[in-house]
C-alpha positions in Angstrom: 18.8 40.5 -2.4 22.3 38.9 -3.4 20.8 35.7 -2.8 18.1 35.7 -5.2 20.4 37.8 -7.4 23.1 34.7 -7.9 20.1 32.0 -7.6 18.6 34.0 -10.7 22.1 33.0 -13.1 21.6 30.0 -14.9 17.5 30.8 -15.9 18.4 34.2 -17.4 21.4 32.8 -19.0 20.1 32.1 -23.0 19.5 36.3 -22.4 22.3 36.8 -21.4 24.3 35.3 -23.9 22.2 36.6 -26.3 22.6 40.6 -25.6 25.9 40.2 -23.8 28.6 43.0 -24.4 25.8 45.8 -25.6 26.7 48.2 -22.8 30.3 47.0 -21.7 32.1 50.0 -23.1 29.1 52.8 -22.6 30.7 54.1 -19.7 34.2 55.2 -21.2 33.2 57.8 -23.0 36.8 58.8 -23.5 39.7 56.6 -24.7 40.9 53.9 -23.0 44.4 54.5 -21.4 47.5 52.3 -22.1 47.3 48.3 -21.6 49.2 47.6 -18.4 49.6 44.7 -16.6 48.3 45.1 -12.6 48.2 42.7 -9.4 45.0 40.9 -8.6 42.9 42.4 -6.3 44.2 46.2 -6.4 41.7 47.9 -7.3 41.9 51.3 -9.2 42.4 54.6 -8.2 40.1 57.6 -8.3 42.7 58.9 -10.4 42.8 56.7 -13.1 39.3 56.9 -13.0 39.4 60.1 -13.3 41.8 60.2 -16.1 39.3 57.9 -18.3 36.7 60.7 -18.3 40.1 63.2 -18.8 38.4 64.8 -15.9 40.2 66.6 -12.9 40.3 64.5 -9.8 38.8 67.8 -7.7 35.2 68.1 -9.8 34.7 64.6 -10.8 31.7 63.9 -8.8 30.4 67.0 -10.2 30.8 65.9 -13.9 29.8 62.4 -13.7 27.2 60.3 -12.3 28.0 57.5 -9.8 26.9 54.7 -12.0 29.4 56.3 -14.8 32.2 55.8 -12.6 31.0 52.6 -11.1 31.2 51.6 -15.2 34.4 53.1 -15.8 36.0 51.9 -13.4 34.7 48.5 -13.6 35.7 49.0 -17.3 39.2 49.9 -16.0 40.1 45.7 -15.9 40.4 45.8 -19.9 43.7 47.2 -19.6 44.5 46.6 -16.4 44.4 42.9 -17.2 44.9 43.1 -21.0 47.7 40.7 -20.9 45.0 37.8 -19.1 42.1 38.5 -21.1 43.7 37.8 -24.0 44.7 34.0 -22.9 41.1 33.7 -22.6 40.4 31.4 -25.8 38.2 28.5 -26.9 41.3 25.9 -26.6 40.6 25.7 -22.4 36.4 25.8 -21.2 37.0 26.7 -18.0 34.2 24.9 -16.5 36.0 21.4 -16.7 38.9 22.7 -14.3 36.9 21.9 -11.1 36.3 18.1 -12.4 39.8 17.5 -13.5 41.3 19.4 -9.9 38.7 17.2 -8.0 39.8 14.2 -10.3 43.5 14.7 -9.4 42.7 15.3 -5.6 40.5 12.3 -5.1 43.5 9.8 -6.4 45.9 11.4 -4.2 44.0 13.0 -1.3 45.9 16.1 0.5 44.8 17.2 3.6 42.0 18.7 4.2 43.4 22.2 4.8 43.9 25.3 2.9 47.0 26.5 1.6 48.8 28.5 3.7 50.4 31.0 1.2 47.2 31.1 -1.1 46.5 35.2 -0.4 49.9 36.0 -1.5 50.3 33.7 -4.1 46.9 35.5 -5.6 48.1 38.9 -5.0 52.0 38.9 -5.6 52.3 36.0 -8.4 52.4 37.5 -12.3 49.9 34.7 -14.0 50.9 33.9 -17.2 47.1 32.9 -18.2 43.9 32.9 -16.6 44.1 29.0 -16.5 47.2 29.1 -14.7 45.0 31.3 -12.4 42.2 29.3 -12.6 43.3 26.3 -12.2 45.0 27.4 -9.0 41.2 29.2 -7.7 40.2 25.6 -7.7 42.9 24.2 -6.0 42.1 26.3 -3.2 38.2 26.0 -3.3 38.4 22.2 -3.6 38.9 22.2 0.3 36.1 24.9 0.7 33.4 23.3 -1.5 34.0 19.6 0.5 33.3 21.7 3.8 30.2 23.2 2.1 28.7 19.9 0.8 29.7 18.7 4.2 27.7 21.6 5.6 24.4 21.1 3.6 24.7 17.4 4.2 24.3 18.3 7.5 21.6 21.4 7.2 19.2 18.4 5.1 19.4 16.6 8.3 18.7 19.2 10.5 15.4 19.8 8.3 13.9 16.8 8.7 14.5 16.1 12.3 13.1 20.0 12.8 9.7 19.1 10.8 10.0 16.0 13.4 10.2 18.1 16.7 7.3 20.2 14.6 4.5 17.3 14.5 5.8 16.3 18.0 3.2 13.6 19.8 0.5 14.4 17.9 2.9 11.9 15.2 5.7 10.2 17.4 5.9 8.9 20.4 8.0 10.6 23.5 10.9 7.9 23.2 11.8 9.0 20.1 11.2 12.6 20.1 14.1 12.9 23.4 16.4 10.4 20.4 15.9 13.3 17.7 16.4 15.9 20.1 19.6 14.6 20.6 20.9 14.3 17.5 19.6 17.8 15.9 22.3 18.9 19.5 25.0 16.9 17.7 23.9 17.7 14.1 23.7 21.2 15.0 27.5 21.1 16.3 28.6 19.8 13.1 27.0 22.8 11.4 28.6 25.2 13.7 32.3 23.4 13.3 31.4 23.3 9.2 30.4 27.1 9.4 33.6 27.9 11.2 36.2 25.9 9.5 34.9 27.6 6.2 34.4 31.3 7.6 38.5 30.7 8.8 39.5 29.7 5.4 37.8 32.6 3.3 39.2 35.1 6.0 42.5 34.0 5.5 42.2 33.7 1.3 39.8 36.1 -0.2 38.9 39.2 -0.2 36.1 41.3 -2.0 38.9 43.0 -4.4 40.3 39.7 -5.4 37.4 38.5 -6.5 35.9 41.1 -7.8 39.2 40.9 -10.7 38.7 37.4 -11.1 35.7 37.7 -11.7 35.3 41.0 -13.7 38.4 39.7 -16.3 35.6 36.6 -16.8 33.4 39.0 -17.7 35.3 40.7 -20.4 36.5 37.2 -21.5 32.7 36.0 -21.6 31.5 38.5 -24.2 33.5 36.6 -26.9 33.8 32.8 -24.7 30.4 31.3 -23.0 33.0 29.2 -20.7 34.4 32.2 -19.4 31.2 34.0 -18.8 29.9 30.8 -17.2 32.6 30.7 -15.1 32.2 34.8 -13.8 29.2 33.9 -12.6 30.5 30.3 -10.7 33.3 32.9 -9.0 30.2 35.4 -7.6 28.1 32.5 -6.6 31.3 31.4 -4.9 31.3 34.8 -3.0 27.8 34.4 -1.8 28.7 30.7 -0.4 31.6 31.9 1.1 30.0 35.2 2.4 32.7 37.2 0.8 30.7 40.7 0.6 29.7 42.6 -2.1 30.4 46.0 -2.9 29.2 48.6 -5.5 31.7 46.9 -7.9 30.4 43.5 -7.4 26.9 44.7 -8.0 27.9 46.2 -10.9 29.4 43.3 -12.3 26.6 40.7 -11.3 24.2 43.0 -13.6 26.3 43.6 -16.1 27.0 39.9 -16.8 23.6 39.0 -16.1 21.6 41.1 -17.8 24.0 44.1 -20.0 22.8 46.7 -17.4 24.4 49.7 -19.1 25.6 53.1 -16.6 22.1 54.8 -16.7 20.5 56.2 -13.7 17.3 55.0 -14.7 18.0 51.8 -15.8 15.1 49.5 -16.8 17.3 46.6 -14.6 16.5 47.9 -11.4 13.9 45.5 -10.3 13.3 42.7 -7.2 13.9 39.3 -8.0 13.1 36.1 -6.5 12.8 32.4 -7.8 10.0 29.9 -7.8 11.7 27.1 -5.9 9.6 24.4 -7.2 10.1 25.5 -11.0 13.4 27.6 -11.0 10.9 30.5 -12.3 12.1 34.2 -11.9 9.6 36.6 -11.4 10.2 40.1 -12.3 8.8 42.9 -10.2 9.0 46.1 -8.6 6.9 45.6 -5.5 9.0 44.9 -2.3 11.5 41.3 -2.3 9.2 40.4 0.9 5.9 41.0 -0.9 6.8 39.3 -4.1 8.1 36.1 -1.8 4.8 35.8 0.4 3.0 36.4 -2.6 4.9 33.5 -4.3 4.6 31.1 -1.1 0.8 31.4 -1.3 0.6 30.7 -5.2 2.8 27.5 -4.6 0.6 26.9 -1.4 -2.6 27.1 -3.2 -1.4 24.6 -6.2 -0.6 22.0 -3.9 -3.6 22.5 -1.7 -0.4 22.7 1.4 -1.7 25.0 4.2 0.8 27.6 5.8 1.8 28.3 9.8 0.8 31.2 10.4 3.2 34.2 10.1 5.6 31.9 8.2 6.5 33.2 4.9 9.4 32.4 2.5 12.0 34.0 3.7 11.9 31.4 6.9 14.9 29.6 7.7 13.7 27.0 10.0 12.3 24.3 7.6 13.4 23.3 4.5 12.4 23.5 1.6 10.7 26.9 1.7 7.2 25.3 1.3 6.1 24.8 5.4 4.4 21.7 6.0 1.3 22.2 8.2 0.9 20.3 11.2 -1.5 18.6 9.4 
């Protein structure tokens, strides 16, 4: 579901934009508490969550739903990070930082490692502006996003040789079916090594918390600056690549940016998505994720007159792309 979630960003974006901010504040329905300046990826107390609702700590739950608090808290970051959200201006778009760090690295290459103090540098260093802070996220992904192109370099590869092994003799002869056997073994090494070497990184960098901040002070910035809302929604597609997980916060976030969820228990948001892959469609639905992916699969089988395997449905991840091409 967090998948289809961050695959949905850029074709609900014009909505986004359009609406954004209309339910940012609906959860603090008392006043906000005095702007203080907090460590990234900290997250709040119950207390002070408590104390935006001027509640007692002991009967909270009692007086508030869980998506109020989920809000408030959430809502919490405007004074947390007062100080940060207001460098967030129109002089900086935050969306050229990874060219121009990419730029800087390719002319002088480091090597290809992470930096070893990057978690406490995050945590323990006072930023001056978010892109001071920024600018430094993308030092430290440049490394990570060259293992990940590395990594889908690799996975296209692997798809091709697999529809290969699929046809078997009926297409190729024996010769070179053993020659792509072999190097889907050695393709599929590289994978694992890629898979690794970026798992080893993230565990040693990032954390749900920290992103979660960086992500959330984007959010607030992006009701005012398109570059920084652009850029909240780069940093939770980075979590999904780097299998950061999500938490109740996240999720929170990722429909409030997207689509101005507000902190209602029956919120009209609360709906399956999944997209098209041949038209970057979203489709909108209550029925199950599975059901609305199979019943997508057969509408894009049927237009292209592709049969399917049997039992094979979208969700598959042994071919690529989603569509399955029948022995045929």
């Amino acid at each position: 579901m967090r998948f289809a979630y961050c695959r949905a960003f850029q074709s609900v974006r014009i909505v986004s934009i359009l609406s954004r901010g209309a339910h940012s504040l609906a959860a603090v329905q008392s006043p906000l508490p005095p702007t203080t300046e907090r460590k990234l990826g900290f997250p709040p107390s119950r207390e002070e969550v408590a104390n935006v609702f001027q509640a007692p700590l002991s009967i909270l739950d009692k007086l508030e739903t869980p998506r109020k608090m989920l809000f408030a808290e959430m809502n919490l970051t405007r004074t947390r990070y007062a100080p940060l959200i207001a460098t967030i201006t129109a002089d900086v778009d935050f969306r050229k930082l990874e060219r121009q760090v990419a730029a800087r690295f390719d002319k002088s290459p480091p090597k290809l490692q992470p930096f070893p103090d990057a978690f406490e540098r995050f945590r323990e260093t006072q930023w001056k502006d978010m892109t001071s802070l920024l600018t430094f996220y993308e030092e430290v992904m440049y490394y990570i996003r060259l293992k990940d192109k590395e990594l889908k370099d690799h996975e296209l590869s692997s798809y091709y040789i697999k529809d290969v092994l699929k046809r078997g003799l009926a297409a190729f002869k024996q010769d070179f079916l053993d020659q792509q056997k072999e190097e889907y073994a050695q393709i599929k090494g590289r994978i694992d090594e890629c898979v690794k070497s970026i798992k080893v990184v993230v565990e040693q960098i990032f954390d749900t918390a920290l992103c979660n901040d960086i992500a959330n002070i984007l959010r607030i910035g992006g009701e005012k600056h398109v570059h920084a809302h652009d850029m909240c929604l780069k940093v939770l597609n980075d979590m999904t690549m780097m299998k950061v997980p999500y938490d109740d916060i996240t999720h929170t976030i990722l429909r409030t940016a997207l689509f101005n969820d507000g902190p209602f228990d029956d919120s009209p948001l609360l709906f399956d998505l999944i997209e098209s892959p041949e038209r970057g469609a979203i489709t909108l639905s209550k029925e199950p994720l599975t059901k609305v992916s199979n019943d997508i699969l057969g509408l894009i089988s049927k237009r292209h007159q592709t049969p399917l395997d049997d039992g094979v449905l979208l969700n598959s991840t042994k071919t690529f792309p989603n569509l399955q091409r029948s022995p045929e």
